[in-house]
C-alpha positions in Angstrom: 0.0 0.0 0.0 1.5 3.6 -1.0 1.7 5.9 1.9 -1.3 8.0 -0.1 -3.5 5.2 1.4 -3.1 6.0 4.8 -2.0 9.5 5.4 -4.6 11.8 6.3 -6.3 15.2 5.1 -3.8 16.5 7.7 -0.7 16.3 6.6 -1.3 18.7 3.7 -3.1 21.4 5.4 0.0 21.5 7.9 2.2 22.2 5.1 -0.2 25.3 3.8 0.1 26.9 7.0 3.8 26.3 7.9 5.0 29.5 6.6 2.2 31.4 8.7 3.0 29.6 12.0 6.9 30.4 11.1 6.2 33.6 11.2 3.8 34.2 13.4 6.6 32.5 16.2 8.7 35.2 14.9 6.8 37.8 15.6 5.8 36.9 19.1 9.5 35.8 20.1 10.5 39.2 19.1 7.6 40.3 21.5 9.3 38.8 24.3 6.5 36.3 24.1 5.2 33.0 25.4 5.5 30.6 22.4 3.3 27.5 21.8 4.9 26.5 18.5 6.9 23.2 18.8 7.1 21.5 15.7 4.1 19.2 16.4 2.0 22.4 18.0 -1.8 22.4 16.6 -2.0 25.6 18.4 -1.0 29.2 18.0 -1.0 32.1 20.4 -2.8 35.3 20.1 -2.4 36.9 23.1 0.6 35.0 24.7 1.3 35.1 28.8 5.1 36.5 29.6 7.4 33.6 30.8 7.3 33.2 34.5 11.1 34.5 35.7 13.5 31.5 36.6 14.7 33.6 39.7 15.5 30.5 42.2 14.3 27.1 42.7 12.6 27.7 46.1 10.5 30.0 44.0 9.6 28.4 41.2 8.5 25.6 43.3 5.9 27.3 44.9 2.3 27.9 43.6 1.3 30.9 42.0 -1.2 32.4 43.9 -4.5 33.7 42.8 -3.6 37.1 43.3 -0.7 36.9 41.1 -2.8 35.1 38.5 -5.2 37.8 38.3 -2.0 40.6 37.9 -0.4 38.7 35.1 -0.2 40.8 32.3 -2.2 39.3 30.1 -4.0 35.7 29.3 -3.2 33.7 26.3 -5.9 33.8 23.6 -5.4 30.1 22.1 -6.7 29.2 18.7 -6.2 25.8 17.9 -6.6 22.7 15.4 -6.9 19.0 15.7 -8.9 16.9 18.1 -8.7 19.2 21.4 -9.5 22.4 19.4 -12.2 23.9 21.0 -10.8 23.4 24.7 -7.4 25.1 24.1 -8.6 28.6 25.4 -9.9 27.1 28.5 -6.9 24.9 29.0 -4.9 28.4 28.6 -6.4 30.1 31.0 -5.3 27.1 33.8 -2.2 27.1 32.2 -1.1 30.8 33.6 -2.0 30.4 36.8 0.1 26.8 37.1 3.6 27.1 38.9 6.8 25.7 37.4 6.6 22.5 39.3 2.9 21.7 39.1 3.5 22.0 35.1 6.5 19.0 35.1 3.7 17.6 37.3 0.9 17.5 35.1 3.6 15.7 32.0 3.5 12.8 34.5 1.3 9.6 34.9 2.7 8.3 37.7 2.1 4.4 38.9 -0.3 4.7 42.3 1.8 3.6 44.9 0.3 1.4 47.4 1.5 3.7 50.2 1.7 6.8 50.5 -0.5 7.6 47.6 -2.4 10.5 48.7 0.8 12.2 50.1 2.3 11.5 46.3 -0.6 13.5 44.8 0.0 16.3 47.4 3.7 16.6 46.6 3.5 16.1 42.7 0.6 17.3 41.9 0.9 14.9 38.8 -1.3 14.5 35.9 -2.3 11.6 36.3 -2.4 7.9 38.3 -2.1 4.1 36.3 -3.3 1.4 38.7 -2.2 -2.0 38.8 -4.1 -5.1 39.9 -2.4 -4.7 43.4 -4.9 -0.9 43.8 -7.9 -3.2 43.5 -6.6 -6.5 45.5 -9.2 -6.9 48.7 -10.8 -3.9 48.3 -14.8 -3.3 48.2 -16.3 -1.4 45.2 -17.3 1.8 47.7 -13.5 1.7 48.9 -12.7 1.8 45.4 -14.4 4.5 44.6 -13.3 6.4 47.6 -9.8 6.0 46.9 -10.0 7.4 43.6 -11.9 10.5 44.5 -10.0 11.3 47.5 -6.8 11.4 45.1 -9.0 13.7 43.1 -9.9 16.1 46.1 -6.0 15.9 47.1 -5.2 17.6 43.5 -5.9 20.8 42.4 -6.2 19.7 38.5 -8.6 16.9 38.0 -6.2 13.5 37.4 -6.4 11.3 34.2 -7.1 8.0 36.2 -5.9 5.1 34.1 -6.1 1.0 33.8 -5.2 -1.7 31.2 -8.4 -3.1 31.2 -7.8 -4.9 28.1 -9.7 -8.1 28.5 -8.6 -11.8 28.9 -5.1 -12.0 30.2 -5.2 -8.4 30.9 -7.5 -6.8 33.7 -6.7 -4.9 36.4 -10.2 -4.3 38.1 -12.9 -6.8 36.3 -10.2 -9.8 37.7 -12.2 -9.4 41.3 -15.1 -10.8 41.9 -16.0 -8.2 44.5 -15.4 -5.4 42.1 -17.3 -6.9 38.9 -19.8 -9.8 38.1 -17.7 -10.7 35.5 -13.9 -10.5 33.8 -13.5 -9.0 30.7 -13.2 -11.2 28.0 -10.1 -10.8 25.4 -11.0 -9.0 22.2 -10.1 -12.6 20.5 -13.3 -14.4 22.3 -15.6 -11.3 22.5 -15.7 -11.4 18.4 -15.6 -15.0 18.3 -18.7 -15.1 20.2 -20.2 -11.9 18.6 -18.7 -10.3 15.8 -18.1 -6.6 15.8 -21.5 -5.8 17.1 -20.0 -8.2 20.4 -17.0 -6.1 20.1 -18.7 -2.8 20.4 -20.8 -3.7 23.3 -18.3 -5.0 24.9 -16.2 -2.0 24.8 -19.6 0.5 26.1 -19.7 -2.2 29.2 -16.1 -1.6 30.0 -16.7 2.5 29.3 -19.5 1.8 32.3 -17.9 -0.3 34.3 -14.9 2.0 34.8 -16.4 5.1 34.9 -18.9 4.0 37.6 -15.6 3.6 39.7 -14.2 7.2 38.6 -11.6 6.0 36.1 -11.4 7.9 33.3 -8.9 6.6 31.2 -8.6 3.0 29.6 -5.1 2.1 28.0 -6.6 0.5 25.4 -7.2 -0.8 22.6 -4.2 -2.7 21.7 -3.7 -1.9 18.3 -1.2 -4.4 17.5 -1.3 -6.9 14.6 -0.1 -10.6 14.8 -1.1 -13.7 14.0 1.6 -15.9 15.6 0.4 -17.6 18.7 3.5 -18.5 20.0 4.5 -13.8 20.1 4.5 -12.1 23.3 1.9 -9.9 22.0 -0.9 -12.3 19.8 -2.7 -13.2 23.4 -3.3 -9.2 24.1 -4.3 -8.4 20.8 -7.0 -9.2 18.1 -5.5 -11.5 16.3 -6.1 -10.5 12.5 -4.6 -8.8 9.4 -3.9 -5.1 9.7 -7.6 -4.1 8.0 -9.8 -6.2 10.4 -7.4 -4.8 13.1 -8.2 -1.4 12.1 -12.0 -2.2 11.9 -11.8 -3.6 15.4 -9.9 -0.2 16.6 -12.6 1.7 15.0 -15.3 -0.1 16.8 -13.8 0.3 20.4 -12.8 4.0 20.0 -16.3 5.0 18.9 -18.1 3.2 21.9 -15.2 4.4 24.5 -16.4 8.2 23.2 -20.1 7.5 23.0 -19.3 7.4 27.1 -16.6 9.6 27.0 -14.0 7.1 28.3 -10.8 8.1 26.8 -9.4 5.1 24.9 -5.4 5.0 24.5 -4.4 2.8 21.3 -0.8 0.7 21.9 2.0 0.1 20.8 2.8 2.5 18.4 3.9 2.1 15.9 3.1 -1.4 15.9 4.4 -4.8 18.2 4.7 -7.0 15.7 5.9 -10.5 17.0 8.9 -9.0 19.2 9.7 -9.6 22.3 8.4 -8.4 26.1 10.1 -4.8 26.3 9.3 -5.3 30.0 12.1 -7.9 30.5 14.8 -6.1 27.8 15.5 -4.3 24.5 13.3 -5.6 21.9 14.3 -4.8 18.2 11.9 -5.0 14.8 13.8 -5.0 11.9 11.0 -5.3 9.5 10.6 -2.3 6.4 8.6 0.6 6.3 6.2 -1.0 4.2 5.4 -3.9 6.4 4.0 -1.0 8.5 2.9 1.2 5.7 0.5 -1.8 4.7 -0.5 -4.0 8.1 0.8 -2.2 11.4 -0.1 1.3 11.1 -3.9 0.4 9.8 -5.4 0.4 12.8 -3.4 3.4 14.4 -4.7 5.0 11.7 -8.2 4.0 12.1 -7.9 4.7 15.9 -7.1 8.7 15.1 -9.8 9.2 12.4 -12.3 7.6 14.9 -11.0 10.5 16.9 -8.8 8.4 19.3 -7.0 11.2 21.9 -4.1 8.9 23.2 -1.4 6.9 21.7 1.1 5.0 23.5 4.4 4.6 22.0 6.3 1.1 22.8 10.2 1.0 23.9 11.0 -1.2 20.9 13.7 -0.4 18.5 12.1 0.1 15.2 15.3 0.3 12.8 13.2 1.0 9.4 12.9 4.4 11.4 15.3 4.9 14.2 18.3 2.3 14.7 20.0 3.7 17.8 16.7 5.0 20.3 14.1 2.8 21.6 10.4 4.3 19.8 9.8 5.9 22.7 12.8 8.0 22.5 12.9 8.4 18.7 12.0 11.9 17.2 11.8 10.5 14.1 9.0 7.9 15.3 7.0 11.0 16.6 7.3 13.0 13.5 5.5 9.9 11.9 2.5 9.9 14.4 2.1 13.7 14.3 2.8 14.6 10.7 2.2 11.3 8.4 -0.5 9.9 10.7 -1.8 13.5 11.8 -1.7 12.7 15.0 -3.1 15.9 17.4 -4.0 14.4 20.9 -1.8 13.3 23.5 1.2 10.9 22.8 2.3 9.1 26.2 5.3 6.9 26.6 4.6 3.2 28.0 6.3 2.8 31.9 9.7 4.2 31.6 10.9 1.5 34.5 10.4 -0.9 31.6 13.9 -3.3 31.1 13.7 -2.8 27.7 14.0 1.1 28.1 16.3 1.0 31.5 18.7 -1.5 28.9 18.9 1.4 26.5 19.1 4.3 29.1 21.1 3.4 31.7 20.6 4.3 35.2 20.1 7.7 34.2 16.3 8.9 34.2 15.2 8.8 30.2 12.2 10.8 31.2 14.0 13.8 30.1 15.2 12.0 26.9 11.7 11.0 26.0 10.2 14.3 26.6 12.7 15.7 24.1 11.6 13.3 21.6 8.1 14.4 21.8 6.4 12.4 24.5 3.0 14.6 26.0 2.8 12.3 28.9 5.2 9.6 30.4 4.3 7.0 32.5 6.7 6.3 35.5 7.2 3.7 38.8 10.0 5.8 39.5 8.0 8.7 40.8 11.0 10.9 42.5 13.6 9.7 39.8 11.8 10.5 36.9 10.4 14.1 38.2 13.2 15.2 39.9 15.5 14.9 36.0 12.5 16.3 34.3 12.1 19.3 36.9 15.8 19.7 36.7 16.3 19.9 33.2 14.1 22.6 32.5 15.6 24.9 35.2 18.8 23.7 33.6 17.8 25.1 30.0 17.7 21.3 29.0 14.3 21.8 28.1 12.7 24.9 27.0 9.6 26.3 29.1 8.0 26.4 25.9 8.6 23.1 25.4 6.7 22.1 28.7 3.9 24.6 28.0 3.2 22.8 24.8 2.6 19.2 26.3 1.0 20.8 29.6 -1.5 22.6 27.6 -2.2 19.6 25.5 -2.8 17.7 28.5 -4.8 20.0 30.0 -7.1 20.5 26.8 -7.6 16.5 26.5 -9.1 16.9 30.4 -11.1 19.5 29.2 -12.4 17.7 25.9 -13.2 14.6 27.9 -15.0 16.6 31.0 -12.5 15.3 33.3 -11.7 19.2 34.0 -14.8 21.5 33.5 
């Protein structure tokens, strides 16, 4: 398949307005401005907010107050493109008031530790929590539902609350008996038993089920296409060529909104039969067309159904990048963003990961993978990974500008989903 067949509408109105964004950066960097225009920016600027003033760390850690707020110069008027559009002005306006820290706060999904969780949101103030099957273990469905309020009362922005509730041999909440009458089913047996229209109800069930608990987020569907039984991947995913893949996608995006559960597609940009990236480095030497035509189908299908999160895998894609780990890779983000028109929020998977820690070293990467375009990383190493992100934008590392741009992204997707009102 020629890349015509899957590259979207997108791509070519981005070229037309390249010049125009170009400039219009100029001009407001020459104003002294605040600019939102990283290379994957569907956003410009109008009325931009004045940097805040790097003047020590004791003070940039601590919250802007509401009076200060209210005396900043002026508020950014937003106009923006692409999935979050309409809640970019909004997500602005939060934006100003947020304090260095709380910003590298809100880039993070953090794994809910078991102790010590509520103090974690107090100190972090991160922008989200993922829960493993050890959150749920024991507990009663009221409990539940405590827990994840009271971390959303600790908070002052809303959190993204996320699970793998993927079905079959992945289930973090349905797995308990005392949480749910039954256990998701994997994607395989739901169309076994029921075709697409099985699939689809399936996936408004799960919307219900976790949102009657308060999580907002599933990271799901996996996207991936393989049809080897004996892959690390083929139990997790659906099981067919890259179209019916993509048709699948489609379905469970569409219900997931009909609720407005956000749905996060995975692995991008596409598993294939490698290897677990959670036990070390995984590499996929296949070509560019193997993806072109199968793997990038349903990715594809995912963002047109208006999919707002894509997970990117640590696996070492060499048809695009062969030295960096996808996740890493700014080449593999500049496919997502500009050949897939990717505009909502691209998250890494859990930067603890072997596979990643192999590559990295014992050096954070969550810097490194910020830098390559990551919105959102996940992390188990809460005070690692903030601490080198915090530091390397009061370093210079990374621009304020650059943070602004996922932060606002971020905050626009909480927005477009109701998460924030």
């Amino acid at each position: 398949m020629s890349r015509k067949h899957y590259r979207p509408q997108y791509t070519r109105q981005r070229r037309s307005i390249v010049p125009m964004l170009v400039l219009a950066g100029i001009l407001l960097a020459g104003a002294g401005a605040f600019a939102l225009l990283g290379p994957f920016s569907p956003f410009a600027v109008k009325n931009p907010v004045p940097s805040t003033p790097q003047t020590s760390s004791s003070q940039a850690e601590q919250p802007q107050s509401s009076e200060a707020a209210s005396q900043a110069s002026s508020v950014p008027v937003v106009e923006g493109t692409g999935i979050f559009k309409d809640a970019y002005p909004k997500a602005a306006q939060t934006l100003a008031g947020m304090s260095l820290k709380e910003k590298v706060g809100q880039v993070f999904l953090f794994r809910a530790p078991t102790e010590g969780d509520v103090q974690t949101v107090t100190e972090y103030q991160p922008g989200g929590f993922f829960f493993g099957a050890d959150s749920f273990k024991d507990k009663t469905p009221e409990q539940v539902r405590a827990m994840l309020q009271g971390y959303q009362e600790a908070n002052k922005v809303k959190m993204a609350l996320a699970v793998d509730e993927e079905g079959g041999t992945v289930t973090r909440v349905s797995q308990f008996p005392a949480l749910s009458p039954k256990k998701f089913a994997s994607p395989q047996v739901v169309y076994a038993n029921g075709g697409m229209d099985g699939i689809r109800q399936d996936a408004l069930d799960k919307a219900d089920f976790l949102l009657s608990y308060g999580l907002n987020v599933n990271l799901a569907p996996v996207a991936d296409v393989t049809f080897d039984r004996n892959t690390y991947m083929f139990p997790r995913a659906f099981g067919r060529n890259g179209t019916r893949t993509a048709e699948f996608v489609k379905t469970v995006v569409e219900a997931a909104n009909s609720k407005n559960l956000s749905s996060t597609l995975k692995h991008f940009p596409g598993y294939g039969g490698n290897s677990d990236t959670h036990t070390g480095i995984a590499t996929d030497n296949r070509n560019m067309e193997s993806f072109r035509d199968s793997d990038f189908l349903p990715f594809q299908a995912g963002i047109e159904a208006g999919v707002q999160c894509v997970l990117v895998s640590h696996n070492i894609v060499t048809a695009m990048d062969t030295e960096n780990p996808a996740s890493l890779s700014a080449e593999v983000h500049r496919i997502l963003r500009e050949e897939l028109g990717f505009t909502g929020v691209v998250m890494t998977d859990d930067l603890s990961m072997q596979g990643l820690r192999d590559k990295a070293g014992e050096n954070s990467a969550a810097p490194a993978a910020f830098l390559a375009g990551n919105d959102l990383m996940l992390s188990t190493d809460i005070s690692g990974d903030f601490d080198a992100l915090y530091a390397a934008v009061q370093d210079g590392s990374i621009s304020q500008e650059r943070l602004d741009e996922s932060v606002l992204r971020i905050l626009a997707w909480k927005y477009t989903m109701g998460i924030m009102s």
